[in-house]
SEGU-263708 format. One line per 4 residues: number of its first residue (from 1); their letters; for each residue x, y, z of N, C-alpha, C. Coordinates in Angstrom, 2 decimals. Each point is the difference from the previous one (the first is absolute). Layout:
NUM> a> X,Y,Z,X,Y,Z,X,Y,Z; ...
// end
This chain:
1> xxxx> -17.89,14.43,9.31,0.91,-1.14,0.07,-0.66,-1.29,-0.50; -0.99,0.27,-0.26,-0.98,-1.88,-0.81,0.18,-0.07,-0.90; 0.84,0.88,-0.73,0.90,-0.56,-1.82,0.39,-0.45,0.54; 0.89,-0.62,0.89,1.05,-1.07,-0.06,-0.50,-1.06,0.41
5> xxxx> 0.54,-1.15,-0.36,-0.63,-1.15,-0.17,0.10,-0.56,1.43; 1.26,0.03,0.71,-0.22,-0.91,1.21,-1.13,1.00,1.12; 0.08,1.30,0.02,-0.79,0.74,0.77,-1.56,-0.68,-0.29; -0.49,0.32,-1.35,-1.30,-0.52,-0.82,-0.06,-1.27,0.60
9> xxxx> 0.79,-0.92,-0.20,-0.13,-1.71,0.42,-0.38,0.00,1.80; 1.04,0.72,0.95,-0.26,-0.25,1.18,-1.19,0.72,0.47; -0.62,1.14,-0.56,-1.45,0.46,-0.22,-0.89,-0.29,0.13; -0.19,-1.37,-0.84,-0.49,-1.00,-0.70,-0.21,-1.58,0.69
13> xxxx> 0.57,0.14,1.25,0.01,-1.06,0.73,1.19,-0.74,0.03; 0.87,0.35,-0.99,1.10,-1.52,-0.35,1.20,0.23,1.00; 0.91,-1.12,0.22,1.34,-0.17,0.35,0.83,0.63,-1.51; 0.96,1.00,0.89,0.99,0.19,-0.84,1.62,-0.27,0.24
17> xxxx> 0.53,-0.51,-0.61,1.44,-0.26,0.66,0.95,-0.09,-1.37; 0.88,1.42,0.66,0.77,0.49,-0.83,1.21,-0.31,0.54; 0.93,-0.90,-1.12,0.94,-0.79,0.21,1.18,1.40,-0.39; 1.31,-0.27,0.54,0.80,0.78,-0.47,1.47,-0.66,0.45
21> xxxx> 1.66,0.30,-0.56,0.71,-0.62,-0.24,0.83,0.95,0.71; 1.27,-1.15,0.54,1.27,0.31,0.69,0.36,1.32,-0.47; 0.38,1.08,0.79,0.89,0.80,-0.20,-1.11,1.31,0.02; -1.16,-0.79,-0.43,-1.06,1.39,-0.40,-0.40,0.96,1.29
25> xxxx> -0.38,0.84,0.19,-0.35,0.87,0.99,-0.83,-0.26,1.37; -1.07,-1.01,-0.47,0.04,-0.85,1.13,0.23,-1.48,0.56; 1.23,-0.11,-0.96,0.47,-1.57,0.31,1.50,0.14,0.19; 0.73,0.96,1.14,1.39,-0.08,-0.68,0.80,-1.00,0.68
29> xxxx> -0.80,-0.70,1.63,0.88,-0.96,0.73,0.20,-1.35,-0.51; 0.93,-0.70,0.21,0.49,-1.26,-0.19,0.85,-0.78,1.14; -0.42,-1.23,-0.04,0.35,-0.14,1.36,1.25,-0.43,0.55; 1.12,0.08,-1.26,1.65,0.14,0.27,1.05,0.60,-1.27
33> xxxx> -1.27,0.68,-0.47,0.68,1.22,-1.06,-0.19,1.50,0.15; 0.66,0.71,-0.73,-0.30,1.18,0.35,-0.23,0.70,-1.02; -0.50,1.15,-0.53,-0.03,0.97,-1.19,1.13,-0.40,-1.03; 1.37,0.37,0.93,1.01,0.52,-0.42,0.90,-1.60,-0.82
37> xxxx> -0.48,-1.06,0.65,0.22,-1.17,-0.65,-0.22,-0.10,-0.74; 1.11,-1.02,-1.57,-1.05,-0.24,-1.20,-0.67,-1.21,-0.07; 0.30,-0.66,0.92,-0.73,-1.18,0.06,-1.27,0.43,0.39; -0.49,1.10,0.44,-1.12,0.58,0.40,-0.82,0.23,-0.82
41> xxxx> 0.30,0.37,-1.95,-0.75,-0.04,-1.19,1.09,-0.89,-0.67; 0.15,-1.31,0.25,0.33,-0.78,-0.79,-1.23,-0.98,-0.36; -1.42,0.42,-0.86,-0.96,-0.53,-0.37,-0.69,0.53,-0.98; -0.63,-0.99,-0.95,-0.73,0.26,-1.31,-1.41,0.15,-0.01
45> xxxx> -0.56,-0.05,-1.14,-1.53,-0.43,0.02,-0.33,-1.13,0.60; 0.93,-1.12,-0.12,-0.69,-1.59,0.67,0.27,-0.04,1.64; 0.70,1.04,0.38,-0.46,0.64,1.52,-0.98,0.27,0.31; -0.37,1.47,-0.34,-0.86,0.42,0.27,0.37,1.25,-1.00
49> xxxx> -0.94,1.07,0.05,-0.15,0.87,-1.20,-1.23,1.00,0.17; 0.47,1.11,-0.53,-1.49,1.64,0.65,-0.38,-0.35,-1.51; 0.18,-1.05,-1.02,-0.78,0.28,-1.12,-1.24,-1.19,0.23; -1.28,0.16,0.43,-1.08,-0.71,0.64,0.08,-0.97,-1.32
53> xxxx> -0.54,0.17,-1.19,-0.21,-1.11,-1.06,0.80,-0.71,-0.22; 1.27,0.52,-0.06,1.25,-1.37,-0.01,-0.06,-0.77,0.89; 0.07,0.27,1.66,0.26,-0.59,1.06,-1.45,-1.18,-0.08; -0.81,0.49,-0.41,-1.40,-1.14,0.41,0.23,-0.92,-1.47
57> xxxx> 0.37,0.61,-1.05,0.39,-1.35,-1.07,1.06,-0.64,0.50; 0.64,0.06,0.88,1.82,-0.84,0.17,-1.16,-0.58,1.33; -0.65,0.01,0.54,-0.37,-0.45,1.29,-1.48,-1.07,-0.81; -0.76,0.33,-0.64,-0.62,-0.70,-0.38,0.63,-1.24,-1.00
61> xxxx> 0.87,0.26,-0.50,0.68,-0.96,-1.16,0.54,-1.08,0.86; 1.08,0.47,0.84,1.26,-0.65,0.62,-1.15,-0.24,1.18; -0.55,-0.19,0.69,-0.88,-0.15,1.28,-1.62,-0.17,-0.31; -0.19,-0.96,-1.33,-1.37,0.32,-0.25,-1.15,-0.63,1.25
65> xxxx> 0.63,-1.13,0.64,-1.41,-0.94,0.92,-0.01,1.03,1.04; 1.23,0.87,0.46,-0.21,0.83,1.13,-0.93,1.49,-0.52; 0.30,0.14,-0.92,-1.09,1.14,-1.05,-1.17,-0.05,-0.22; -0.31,-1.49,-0.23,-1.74,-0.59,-0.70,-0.44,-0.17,2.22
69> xxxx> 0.71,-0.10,1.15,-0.60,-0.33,1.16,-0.38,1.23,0.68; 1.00,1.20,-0.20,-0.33,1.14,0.55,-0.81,1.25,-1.22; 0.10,-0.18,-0.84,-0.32,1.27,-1.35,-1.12,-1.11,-0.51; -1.17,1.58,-0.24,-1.23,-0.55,-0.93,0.59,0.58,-1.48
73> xxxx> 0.72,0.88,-0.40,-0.08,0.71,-1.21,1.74,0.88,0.36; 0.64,0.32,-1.18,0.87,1.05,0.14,-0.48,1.32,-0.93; -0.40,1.16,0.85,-0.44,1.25,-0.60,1.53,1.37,-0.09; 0.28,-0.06,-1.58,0.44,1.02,0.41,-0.20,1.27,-0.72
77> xxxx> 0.26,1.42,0.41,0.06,0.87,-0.30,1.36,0.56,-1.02; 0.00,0.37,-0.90,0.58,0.97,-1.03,1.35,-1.22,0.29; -0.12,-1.42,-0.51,0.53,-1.26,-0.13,1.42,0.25,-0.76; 1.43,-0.40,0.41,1.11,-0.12,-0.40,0.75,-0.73,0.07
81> xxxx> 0.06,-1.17,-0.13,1.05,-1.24,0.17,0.94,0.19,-1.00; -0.34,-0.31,-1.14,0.84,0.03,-1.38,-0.50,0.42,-1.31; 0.84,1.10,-0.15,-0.76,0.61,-1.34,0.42,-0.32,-1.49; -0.90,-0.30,-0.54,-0.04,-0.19,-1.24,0.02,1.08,-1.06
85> xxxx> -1.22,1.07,0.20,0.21,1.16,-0.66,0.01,0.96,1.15; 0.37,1.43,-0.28,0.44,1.28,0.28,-0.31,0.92,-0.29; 0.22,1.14,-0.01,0.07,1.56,-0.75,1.82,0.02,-0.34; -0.11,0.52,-0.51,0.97,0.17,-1.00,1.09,0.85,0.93
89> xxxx> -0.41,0.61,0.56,1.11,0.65,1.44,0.56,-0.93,0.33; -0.99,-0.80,0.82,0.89,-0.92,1.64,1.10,-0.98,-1.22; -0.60,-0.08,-1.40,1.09,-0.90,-0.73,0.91,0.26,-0.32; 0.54,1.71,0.18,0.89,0.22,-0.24,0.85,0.04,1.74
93> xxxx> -1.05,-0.02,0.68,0.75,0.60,1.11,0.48,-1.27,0.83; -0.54,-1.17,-0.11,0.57,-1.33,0.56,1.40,-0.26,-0.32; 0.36,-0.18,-1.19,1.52,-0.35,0.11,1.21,1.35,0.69; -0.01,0.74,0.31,0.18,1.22,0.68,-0.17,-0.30,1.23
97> xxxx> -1.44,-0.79,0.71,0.23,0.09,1.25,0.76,-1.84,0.23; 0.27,-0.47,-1.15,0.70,-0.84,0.63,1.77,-0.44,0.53; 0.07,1.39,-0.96,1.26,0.63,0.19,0.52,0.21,0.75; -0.81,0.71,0.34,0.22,0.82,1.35,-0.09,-0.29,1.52
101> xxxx> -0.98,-1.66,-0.19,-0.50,-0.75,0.89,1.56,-0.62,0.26; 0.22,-0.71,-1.18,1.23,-1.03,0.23,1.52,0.92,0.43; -0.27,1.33,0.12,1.17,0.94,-0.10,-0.11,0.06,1.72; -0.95,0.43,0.40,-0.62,0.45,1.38,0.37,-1.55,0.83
105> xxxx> -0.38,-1.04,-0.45,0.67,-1.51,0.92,1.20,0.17,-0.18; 0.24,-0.29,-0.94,1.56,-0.19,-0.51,1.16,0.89,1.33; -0.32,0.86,0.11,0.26,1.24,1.04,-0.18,-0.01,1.45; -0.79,-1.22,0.15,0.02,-0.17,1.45,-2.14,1.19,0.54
109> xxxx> -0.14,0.14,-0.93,-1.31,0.78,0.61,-0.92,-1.20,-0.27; -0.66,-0.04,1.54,-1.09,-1.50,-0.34,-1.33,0.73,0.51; -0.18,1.23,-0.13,-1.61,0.39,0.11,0.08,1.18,-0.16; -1.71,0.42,-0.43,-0.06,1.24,-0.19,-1.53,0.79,0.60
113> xxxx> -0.23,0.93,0.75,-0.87,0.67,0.47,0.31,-0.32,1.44; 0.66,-0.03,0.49,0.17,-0.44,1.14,0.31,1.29,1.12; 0.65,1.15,-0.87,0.85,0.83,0.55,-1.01,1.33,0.06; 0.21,0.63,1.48,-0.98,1.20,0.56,0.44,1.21,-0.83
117> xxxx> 0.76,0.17,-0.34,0.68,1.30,-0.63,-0.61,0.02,-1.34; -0.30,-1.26,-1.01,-0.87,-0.12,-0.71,-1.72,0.26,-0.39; -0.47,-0.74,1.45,-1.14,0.05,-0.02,-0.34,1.61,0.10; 0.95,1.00,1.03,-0.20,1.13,0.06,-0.06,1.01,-1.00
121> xxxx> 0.80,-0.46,-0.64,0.24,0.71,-1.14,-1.42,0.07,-1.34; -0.67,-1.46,0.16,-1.16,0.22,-0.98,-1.05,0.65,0.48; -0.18,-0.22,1.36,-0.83,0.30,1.00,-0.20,1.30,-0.30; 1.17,1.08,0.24,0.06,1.03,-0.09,-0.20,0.93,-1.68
125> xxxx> 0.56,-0.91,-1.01,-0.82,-0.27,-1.59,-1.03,0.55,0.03; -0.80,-0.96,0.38,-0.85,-0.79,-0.16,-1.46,0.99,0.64; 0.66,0.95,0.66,-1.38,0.59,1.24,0.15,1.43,-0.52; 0.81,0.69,-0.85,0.48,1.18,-0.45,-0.68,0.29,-1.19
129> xxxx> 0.05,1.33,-0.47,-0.88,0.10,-1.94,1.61,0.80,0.50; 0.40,-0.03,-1.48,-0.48,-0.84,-1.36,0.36,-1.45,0.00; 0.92,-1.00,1.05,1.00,-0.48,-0.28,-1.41,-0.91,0.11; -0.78,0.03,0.60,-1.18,-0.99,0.23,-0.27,-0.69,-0.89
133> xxxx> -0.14,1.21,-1.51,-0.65,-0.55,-0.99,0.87,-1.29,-0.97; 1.24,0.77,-0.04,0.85,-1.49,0.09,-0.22,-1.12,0.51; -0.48,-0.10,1.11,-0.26,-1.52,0.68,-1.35,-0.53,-0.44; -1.01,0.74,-0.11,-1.37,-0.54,-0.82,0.30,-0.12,-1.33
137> xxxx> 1.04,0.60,-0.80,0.07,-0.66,-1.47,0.84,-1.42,0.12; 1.06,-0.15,0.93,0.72,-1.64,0.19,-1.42,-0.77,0.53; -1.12,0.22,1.15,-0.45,-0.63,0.17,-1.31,-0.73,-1.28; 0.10,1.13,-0.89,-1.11,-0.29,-0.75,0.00,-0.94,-1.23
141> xxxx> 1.73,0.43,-0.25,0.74,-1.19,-1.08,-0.27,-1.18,0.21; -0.02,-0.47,0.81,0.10,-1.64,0.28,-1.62,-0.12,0.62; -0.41,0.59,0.39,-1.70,-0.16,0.36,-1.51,0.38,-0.71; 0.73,0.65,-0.80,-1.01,1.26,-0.83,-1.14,0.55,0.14
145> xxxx> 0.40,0.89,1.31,-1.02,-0.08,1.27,0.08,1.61,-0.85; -1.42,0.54,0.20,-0.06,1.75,-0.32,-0.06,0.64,0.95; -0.02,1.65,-0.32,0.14,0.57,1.27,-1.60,0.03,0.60; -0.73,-0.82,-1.06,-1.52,0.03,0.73,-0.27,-0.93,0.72
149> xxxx> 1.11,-1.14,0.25,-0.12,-1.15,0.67,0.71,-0.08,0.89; 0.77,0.98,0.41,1.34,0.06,1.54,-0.20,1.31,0.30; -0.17,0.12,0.98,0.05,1.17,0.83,0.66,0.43,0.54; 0.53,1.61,-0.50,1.10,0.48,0.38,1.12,-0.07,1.09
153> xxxx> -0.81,0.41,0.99,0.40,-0.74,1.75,-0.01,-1.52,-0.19; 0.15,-0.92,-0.92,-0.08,-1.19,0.42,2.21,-0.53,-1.03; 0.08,1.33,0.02,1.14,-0.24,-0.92,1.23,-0.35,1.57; -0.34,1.22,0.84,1.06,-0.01,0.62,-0.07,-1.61,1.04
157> xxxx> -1.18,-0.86,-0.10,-0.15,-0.87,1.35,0.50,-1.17,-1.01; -0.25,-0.05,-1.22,1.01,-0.89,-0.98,1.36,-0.12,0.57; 0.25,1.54,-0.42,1.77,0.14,0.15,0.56,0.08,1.60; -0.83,-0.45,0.76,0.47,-0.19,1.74,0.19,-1.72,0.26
161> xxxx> -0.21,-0.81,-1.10,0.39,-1.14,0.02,0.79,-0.57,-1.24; 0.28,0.64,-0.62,0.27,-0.31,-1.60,1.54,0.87,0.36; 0.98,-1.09,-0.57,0.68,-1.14,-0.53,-0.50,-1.13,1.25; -0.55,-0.93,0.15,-0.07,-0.97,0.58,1.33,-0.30,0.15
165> xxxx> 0.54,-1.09,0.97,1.17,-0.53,-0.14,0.21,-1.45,-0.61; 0.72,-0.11,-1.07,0.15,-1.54,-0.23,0.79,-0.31,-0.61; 0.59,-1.47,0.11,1.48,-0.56,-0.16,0.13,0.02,-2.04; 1.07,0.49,-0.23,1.23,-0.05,-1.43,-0.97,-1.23,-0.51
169> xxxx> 0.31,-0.92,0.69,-0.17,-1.96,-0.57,-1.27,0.40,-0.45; -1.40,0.01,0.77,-1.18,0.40,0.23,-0.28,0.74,-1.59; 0.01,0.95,-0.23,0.70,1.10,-0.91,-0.11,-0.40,-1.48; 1.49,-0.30,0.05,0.86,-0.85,-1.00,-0.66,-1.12,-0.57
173> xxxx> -0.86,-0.53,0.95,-0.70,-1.38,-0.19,-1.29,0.16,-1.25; -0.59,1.69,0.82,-1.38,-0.24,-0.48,0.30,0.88,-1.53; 1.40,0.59,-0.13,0.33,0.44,-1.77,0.40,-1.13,-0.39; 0.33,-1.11,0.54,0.23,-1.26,-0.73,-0.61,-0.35,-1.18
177> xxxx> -1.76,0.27,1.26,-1.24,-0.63,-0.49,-0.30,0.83,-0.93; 0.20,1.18,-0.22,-0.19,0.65,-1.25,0.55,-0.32,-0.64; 1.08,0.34,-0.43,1.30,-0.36,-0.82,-0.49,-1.24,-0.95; -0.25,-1.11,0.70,-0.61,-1.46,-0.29,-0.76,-0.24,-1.11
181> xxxx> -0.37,1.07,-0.02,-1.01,0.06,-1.21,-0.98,-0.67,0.47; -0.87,-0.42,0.96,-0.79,-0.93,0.13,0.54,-1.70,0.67; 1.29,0.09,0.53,0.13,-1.61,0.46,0.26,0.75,1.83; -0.68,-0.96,0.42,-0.81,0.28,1.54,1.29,-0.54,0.74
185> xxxx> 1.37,0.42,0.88,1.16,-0.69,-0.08,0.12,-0.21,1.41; 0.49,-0.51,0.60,1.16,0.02,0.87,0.76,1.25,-0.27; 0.60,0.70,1.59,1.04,1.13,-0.31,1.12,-1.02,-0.42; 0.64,0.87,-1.46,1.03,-0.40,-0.62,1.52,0.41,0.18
189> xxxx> 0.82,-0.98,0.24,0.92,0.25,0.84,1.34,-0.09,-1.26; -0.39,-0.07,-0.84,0.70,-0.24,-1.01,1.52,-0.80,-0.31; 0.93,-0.37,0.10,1.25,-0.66,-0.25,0.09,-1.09,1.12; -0.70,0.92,1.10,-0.71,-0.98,1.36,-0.90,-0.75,0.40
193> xxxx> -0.79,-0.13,-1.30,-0.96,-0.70,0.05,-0.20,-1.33,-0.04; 1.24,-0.31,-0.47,0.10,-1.87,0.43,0.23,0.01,1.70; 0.51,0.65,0.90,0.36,-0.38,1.36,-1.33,0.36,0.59; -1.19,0.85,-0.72,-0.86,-0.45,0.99,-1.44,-0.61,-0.93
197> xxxx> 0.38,-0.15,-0.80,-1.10,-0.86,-1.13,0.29,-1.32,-0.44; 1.44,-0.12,0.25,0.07,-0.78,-1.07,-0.03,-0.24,-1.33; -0.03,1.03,-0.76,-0.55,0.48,-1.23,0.32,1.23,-0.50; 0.67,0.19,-0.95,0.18,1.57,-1.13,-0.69,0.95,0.56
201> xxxx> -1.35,-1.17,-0.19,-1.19,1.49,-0.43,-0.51,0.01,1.22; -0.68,1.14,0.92,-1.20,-0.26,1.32,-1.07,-0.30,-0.69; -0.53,-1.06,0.91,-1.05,-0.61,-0.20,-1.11,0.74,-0.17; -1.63,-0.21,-0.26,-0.87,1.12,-0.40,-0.74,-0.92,1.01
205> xxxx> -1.29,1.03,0.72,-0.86,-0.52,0.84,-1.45,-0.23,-1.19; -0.33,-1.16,0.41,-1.41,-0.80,-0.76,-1.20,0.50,0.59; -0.31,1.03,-0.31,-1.43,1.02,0.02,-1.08,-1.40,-0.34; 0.45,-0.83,-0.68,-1.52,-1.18,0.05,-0.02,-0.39,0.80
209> xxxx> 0.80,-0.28,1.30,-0.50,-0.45,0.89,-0.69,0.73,0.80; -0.66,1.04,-0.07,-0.93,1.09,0.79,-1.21,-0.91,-1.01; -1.17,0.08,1.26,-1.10,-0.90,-0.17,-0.66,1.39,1.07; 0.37,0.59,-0.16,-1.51,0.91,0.80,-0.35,1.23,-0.76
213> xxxx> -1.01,0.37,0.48,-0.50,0.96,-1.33,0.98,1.47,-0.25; 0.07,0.33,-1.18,0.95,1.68,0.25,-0.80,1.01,-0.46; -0.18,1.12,0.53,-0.61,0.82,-0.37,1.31,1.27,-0.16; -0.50,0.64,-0.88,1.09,1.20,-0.47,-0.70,1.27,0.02
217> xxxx> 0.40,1.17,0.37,-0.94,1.20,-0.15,1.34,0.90,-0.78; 0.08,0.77,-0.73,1.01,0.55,-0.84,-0.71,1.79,-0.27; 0.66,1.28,0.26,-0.23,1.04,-0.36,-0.31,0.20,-1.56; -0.69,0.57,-0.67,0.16,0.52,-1.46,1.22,0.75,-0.29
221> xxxx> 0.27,0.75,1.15,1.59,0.77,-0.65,0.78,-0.46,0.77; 0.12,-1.76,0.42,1.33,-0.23,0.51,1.10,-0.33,-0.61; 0.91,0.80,-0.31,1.67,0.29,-0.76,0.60,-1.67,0.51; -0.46,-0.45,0.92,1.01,-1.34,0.28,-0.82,-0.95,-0.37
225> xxxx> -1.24,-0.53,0.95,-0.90,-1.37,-0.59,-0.61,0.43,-1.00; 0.32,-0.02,-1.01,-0.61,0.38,-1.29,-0.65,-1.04,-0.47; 0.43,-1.45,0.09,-1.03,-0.88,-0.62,-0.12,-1.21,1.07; -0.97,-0.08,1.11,0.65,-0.33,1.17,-0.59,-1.77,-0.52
229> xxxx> -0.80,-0.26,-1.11,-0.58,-1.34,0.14,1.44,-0.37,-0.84; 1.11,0.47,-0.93,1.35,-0.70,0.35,0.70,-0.38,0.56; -0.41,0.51,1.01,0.99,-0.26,1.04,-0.16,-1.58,0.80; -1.10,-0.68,-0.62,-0.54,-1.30,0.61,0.20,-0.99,-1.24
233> xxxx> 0.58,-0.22,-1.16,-0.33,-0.71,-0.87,-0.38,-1.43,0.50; -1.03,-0.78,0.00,0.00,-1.30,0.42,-0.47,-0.60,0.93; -0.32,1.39,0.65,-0.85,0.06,1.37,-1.65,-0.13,0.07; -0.38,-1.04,0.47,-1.67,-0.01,-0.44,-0.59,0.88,1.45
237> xxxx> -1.23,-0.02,-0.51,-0.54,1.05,0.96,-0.02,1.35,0.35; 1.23,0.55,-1.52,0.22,1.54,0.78,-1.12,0.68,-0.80; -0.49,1.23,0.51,-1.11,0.75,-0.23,1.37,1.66,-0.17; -0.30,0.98,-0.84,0.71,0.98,0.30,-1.47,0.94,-0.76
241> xxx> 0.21,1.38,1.09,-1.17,1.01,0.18,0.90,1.17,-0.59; 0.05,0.67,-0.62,0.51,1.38,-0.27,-1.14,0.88,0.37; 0.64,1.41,0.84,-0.91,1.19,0.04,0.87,1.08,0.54
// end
């Protein structure tokens, strides 16, 4: 278990504190909502958000004196805020999931992983040959992890938490940021965006105002952060490590 980084870190002497978001498996109370409410995932990235690099750029930008008092540095791992370049898959496969995103609200569905009949279902995937091997080729697409680097038994303890649960908006928000080509946004509300902007367009969050150091660590075969020092244009201080 000391491949993994927070195990290795608390090992190691350090505090670890692993943040996690409404609805997720161990965050599902609220203290006058319920699951079944949609006001219950009526929230974006500038909420809160399970994508760690976005959430600490919207928190360092928009909140920098409270950022530079508590944070020496923002470190992240296999880094995704907004992508610039891709693999040639997820580019075909983004406008597809935005489709389908805006089809799924549109409809009244405001989250997804939420539901036990689901989780069971991969669970049970997921712990079986052959169907197993299916789930280590989805996991490997987007990670480009080999079978010399995941361990077999480590497929099924993936798939005992995986679909996480998290809100449409949430979602929707962070294919925005793809989509974008590179502009760092506000979730875009589109025709609606004057009633809560004031403005056509959503506004973009100012990554120059982060004044603390960034460090980036990025996989060699990661299918998503493919070029993760884009993902900062303008940003002084960032360092990015590939391995």
């Amino acid at each position: 278990m000391t491949y993994f980084a927070a195990f290795f870190l608390v090992n190691n002497g350090y505090d670890v504190w692993m943040p996690t978001v409404r609805g997720a498996g161990f965050s599902t109370q609220h203290k006058h909502l319920t699951m079944e409410d949609p006001s219950y995932w009526n929230f974006s990235s500038i909420r809160v958000t399970p994508m760690g690099t976005t959430m600490s750029y919207i928190y360092s930008s928009v909140r920098k004196d409270h950022a530079n008092t508590h944070l020496k540095a923002l470190i992240s791992l296999s880094p995704v805020a907004y992508l610039r370049t891709m693999t040639p898959l997820y580019k075909v496969l983004v406008p597809v999931f935005q489709t389908l995103l805006r089809s799924f609200i549109n409809a009244g569905m405001y989250a997804i992983g939420h539901q036990q009949s689901l989780h069971q279902l991969i669970y049970k995937m997921c712990r079986l040959y052959p169907t197993i091997i299916a789930c280590f080729m989805i996991n490997s697409l987007g990670t480009g992890l080999s079978s010399e680097q995941v361990l077999p038994e480590m497929i099924p303890v993936f798939a005992s938490y995986f679909p996480a649960a998290i809100s449409m908006k949430t979602l929707h928000h962070f294919i925005q940021l793809i989509a974008s080509g590179g502009r760092f946004q506000y979730y875009d509300y589109g025709f609606n965006n004057p009633i809560y902007y004031k403005s056509m367009l959503a506004p973009v969050y100012d990554v120059s105002n982060i004044t603390l150091p960034v460090f980036l660590f990025i996989g060699r075969k990661d299918a998503i952060a493919v070029d993760s020092t884009s993902q900062v244009p303008g940003l002084l201080g960032t360092k990015a490590h590939k391995s």
